[in-house]
N, C-alpha and C positions, 0 to 999 in steps of 0.2 A: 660512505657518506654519513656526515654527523645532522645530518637535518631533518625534520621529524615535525610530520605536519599531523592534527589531531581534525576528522573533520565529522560533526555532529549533523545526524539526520533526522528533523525532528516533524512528524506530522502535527499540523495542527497549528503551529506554533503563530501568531499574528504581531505583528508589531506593537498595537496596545497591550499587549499581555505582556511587554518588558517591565513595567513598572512592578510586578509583583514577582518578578524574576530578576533579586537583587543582586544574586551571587554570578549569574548569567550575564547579567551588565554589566557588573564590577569586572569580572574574567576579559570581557571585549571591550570596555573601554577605551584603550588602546588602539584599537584598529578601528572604532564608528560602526558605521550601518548602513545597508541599501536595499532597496525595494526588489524584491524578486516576485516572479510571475510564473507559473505553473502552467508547461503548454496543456493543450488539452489532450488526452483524456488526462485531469488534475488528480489521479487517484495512483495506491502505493508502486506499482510497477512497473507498468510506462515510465510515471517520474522519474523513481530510482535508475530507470535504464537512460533515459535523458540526462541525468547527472554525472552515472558514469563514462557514457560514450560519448557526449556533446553533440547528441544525433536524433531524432525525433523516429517515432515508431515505424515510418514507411521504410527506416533502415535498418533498426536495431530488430524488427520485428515483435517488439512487447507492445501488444494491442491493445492491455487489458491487466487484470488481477487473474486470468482463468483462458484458457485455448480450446476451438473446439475442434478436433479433426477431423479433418471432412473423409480420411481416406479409412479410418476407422469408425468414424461415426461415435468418438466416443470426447465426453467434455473431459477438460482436465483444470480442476481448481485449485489450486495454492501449491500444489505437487512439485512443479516443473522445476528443470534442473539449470545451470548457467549456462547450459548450451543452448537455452530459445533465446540467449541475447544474440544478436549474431555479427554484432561489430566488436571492435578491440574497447576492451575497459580501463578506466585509469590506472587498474596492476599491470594490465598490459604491457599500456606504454610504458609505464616507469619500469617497467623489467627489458623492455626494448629497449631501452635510452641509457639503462646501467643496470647491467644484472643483480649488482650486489643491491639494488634500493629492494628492500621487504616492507609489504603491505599486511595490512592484517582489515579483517571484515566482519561486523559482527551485526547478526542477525537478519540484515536485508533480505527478502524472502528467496529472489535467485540466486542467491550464492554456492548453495550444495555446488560444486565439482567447478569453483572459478577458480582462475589463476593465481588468486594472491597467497602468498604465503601460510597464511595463517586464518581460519575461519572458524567460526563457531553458528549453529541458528539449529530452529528446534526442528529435529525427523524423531517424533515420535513413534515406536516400534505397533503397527496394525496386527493385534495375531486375529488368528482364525475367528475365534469367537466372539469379535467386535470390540473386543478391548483392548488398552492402550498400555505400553510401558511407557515410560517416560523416558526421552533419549534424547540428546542433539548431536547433529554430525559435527564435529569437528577436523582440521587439519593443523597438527598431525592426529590422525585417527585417537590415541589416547589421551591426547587432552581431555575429551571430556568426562572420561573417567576422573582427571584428576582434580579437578572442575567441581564435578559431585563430590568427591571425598573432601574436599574444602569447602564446599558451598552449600552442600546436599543439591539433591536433581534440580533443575530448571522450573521452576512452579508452572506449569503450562497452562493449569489452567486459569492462574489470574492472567497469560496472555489476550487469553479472549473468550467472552460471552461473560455471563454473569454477574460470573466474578472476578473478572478484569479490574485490577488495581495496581497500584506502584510498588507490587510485590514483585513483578516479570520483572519491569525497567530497571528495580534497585539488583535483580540477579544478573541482569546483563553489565551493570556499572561494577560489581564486583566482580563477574570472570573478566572484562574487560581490564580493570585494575591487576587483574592475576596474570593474565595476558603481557599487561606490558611493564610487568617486574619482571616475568620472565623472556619476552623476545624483545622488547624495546624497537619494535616495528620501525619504520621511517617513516609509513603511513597510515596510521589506524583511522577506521571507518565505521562508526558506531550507530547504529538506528536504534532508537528511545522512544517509544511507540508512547507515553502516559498519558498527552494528550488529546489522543483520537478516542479516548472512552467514552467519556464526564459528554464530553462536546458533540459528540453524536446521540449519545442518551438523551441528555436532557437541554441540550441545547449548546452553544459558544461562549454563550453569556449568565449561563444557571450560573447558582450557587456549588453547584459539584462543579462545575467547571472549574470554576474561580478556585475549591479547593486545590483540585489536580494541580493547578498552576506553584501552590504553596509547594505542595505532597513534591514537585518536579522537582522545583527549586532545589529542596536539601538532598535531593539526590544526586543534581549536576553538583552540587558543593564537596559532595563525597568523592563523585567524578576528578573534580577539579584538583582536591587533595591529595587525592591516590597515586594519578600519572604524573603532579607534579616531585613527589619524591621515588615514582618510577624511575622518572631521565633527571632527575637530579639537574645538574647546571645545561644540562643542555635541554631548555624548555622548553615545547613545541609551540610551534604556531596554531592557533585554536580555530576554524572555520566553525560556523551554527549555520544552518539554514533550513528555515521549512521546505519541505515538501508539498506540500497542498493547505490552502486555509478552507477551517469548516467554517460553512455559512447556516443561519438557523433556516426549518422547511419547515412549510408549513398544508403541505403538500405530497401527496403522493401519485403516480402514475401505473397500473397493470399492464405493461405492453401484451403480457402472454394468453388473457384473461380477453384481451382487443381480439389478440389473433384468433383464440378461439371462438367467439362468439361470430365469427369473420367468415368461422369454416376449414379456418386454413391452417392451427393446429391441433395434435389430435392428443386422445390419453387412451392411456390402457389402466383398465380397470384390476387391481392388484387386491388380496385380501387388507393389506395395510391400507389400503385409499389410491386413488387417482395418480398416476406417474406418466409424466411427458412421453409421449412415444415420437420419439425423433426421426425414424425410421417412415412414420404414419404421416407425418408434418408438410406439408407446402412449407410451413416457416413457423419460426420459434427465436424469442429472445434470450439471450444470453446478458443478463443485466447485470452492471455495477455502478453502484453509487449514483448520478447523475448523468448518466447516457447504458445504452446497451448498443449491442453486434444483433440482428438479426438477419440470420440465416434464410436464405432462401431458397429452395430445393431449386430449382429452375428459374433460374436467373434471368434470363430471356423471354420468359411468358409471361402470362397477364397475372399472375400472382407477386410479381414485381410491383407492377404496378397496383394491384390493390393495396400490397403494403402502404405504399407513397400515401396513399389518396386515404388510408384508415389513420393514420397520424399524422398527417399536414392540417395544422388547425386543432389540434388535441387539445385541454387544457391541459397545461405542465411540461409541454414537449414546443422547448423553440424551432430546433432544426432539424426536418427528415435527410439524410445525407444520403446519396444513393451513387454510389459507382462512382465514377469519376470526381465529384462533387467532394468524397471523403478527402481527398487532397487538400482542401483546405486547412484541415488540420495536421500534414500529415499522414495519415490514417490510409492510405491508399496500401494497405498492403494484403498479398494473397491469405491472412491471418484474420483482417478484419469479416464483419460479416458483409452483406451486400448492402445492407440498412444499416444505417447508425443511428438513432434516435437521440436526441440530445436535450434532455432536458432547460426548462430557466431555474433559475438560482435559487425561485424557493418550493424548488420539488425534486421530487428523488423518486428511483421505479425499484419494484417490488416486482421478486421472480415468481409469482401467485400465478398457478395457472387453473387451480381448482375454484368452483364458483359457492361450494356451499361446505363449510369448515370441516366436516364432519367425514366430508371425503380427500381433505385435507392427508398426504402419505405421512408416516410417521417419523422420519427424519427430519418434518417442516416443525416440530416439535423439538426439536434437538439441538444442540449445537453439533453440527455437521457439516461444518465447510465444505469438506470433497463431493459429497454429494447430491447436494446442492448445484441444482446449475445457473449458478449466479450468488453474486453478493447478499450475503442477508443481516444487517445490522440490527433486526430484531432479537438476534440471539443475543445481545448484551442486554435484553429484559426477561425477566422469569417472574409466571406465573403461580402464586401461590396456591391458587385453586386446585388446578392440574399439575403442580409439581414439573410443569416443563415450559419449553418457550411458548408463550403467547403467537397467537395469528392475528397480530392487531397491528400493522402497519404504521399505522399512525402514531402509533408511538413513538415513534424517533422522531428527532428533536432536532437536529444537525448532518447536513451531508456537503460533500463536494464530490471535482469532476468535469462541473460544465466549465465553460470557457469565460475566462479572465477578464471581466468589462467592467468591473469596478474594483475601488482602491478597499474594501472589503474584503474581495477573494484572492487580494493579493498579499503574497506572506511578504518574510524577512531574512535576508541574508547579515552575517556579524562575523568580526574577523579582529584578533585580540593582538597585530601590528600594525602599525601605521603603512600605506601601499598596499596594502593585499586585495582591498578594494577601489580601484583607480574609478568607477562609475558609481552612481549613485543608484541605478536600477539594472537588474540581471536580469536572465531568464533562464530556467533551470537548466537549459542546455549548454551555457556557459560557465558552469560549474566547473564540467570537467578539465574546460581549461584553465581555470582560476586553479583549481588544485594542484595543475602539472606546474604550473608558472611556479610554483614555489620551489619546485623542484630542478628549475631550468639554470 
């Protein structure tokens, strides 16, 4: 098959924000624009799994950014491999539908061990002594060897905290470029993460934001030029669509910090400071972005119900979702917690379970995704005083997540033929069939 559809996955990305994305609208011109909406939970993983499967979490089982297992008792944050999606993906099918169609996938966080042909995204090497090499899986295995020797390594750390800048996105657009010089995919799937930094730092509508948007710009333009002398006369068809839009907050939520003073979770005191004992817990949040999972050791007793009744009327928290209830969204699955807590649009929850900073563990200090139980957007601020992340919540500026009720949280889908969009508004779970149709 000679057809070769290009599809960009872009957090962040808002409809007003085309005007400063001139080489992004000039590319889709062609094909127009339509409103898309981000089911809930509006945040990278679920989404991502919504787009590929055209199936919402109570089936693909991605509840979240992070899983906590209940049979080991142990969380897993950003780690997990392609096999917690657990429906068919759009390499799937297109390998079902004609074997010879090759997909290629670049950087989505679940990707390690999925179907498609070709992959690339960061697993950075953990040795013994807390330090990191620098690595990304790829398929075939030696690409990324070859990747580095034409690119140098993956900058990992402008992917996230700090020093998160358009140094990752521009190394993903040139292995991407190298990518498809050399396998000319029929489906590449690129995630371009630039504009989820600026936008949760300091807001949607900062002045860093608004730079990101320039910084983006001339890096889809390099995009744009690379794969079009990749395929040569045979030009792909370009899909863009947000994944989730950031909204500014002005607000922040402790679910863990409730439960404790509740009774109902516990810590264990460590020479580093204070650490969740989950083990000790009646119940414990698992936060991201604007909603969390709380766990509840006993489901059935009255610690159920305390939860309900300790965040119904919360400031910052619209929905307590409890058991059956989480079907609304979705969300009914053996994955989720037994609590969903859902925050409103201009607040966001922080996984703080210690009350006084000093016994704050030393990882809340860090940039340390894994272990971390729960999302922490503070780590893209640092503290010049203590030379590490700040414990000041409030500092973030931008989040998403909760659920879609205005024309604010709703992103943007673009498509650079004419037909490729026959509606005028999507919802991320018809992505995946928008992308197979091209292939049909």
């Amino acid at each position: 098959m000679d057809r070769h559809v290009v599809f960009l996955s872009i957090p962040g990305l808002r409809e007003l924000d085309l005007v400063r994305l001139p080489r992004l609208t000039a590319r889709m011109a062609g094909g127009g624009r339509a409103s898309l909406t981000a089911s809930f939970p509006g945040v990278t993983w679920p989404v991502q799994a919504n787009m590929l499967t055209g199936k919402l979490p109570r089936e693909h089982g991605v509840v979240g950014n992070g899983f906590f297992w209940r049979d080991s008792r142990q969380v897993e944050m950003w780690t997990a491999w392609n096999d917690k999606i657990t429906s068919p993906q759009i390499w799937d099918c297109l390998h079902q539908q004609d074997p010879s169609i090759t997909s290629a996938v670049w950087f989505p966080m679940l990707s390690k061990g999925c179907g498609a042909d070709y992959v690339c995204m960061p697993a950075p090497i953990h040795n013994p002594d807390g330090s990191e090499d620098l690595w990304c899986y790829t398929k075939p295995v030696e690409l990324y060897g070859q990747l580095r020797d034409r690119l140098g390594h993956f900058p990992l750390k402008h992917f996230w905290g700090p020093l998160a800048s358009i140094a990752s996105t521009a190394w993903i657009v040139e292995s991407a470029i190298a990518a498809a010089e050399q396998f000319r995919p029929n489906l590449f799937y690129v995630y371009l993460p630039h504009l989820d930094y600026a936008a949760q730092k300091a807001g949607p509508d900062s002045e860093a934001a608004m730079r990101a948007l320039d910084e983006f710009d001339q890096v889809l333009g390099r995009l744009f030029d690379g794969f079009s002398a990749a395929y040569g006369s045979s030009e792909p068809t370009w899909i863009a669509a947000s994944e989730y839009v950031i909204v500014p907050v002005d607000h922040v939520t402790y679910p863990n910090r409730v439960l404790r003073e509740a009774g109902l979770l516990k810590v264990q005191r460590r020479e580093d400071g204070e650490h969740l004992d989950i083990e000790a817990s009646k119940a414990w949040a698992m936060v991201d972005h604007q909603f969390s999972h709380v766990f509840v050791r006993d489901a059935d007793s009255t610690s159920m119900a305390r939860v309900i009744d300790l965040f119904r009327g919360t400031v910052g928290v619209d929905q307590v979702l409890a058991g059956s209830e989480r079907a609304e969204y979705g969300m009914d699955h053996p994955r989720s917690g037994e609590v969903i807590l859902v925050s409103t649009a201009n607040s966001w929850q922080a996984y703080y379970w210690w009350l006084d900073d000093a016994l704050a563990p030393d990882f809340a200090r860090s940039v340390d995704i894994h272990r971390k139980p729960g999302y922490d957007p503070v780590e893209l601020h640092f503290d010049p005083a203590t030379r590490s992340i700040p414990l000041d919540a409030t500092l973030v500026r931008g989040s998403h997540g909760a659920p879609v009720r205005s024309d604010a949280q709703r992103g943007v889908i673009l498509a650079s033929r004419d037909g490729v969009l026959p509606d005028d508004s999507f919802t991320d779970r018809q992505v995946a069939e928008l992308v197979l149709r091209q292939f049909a």
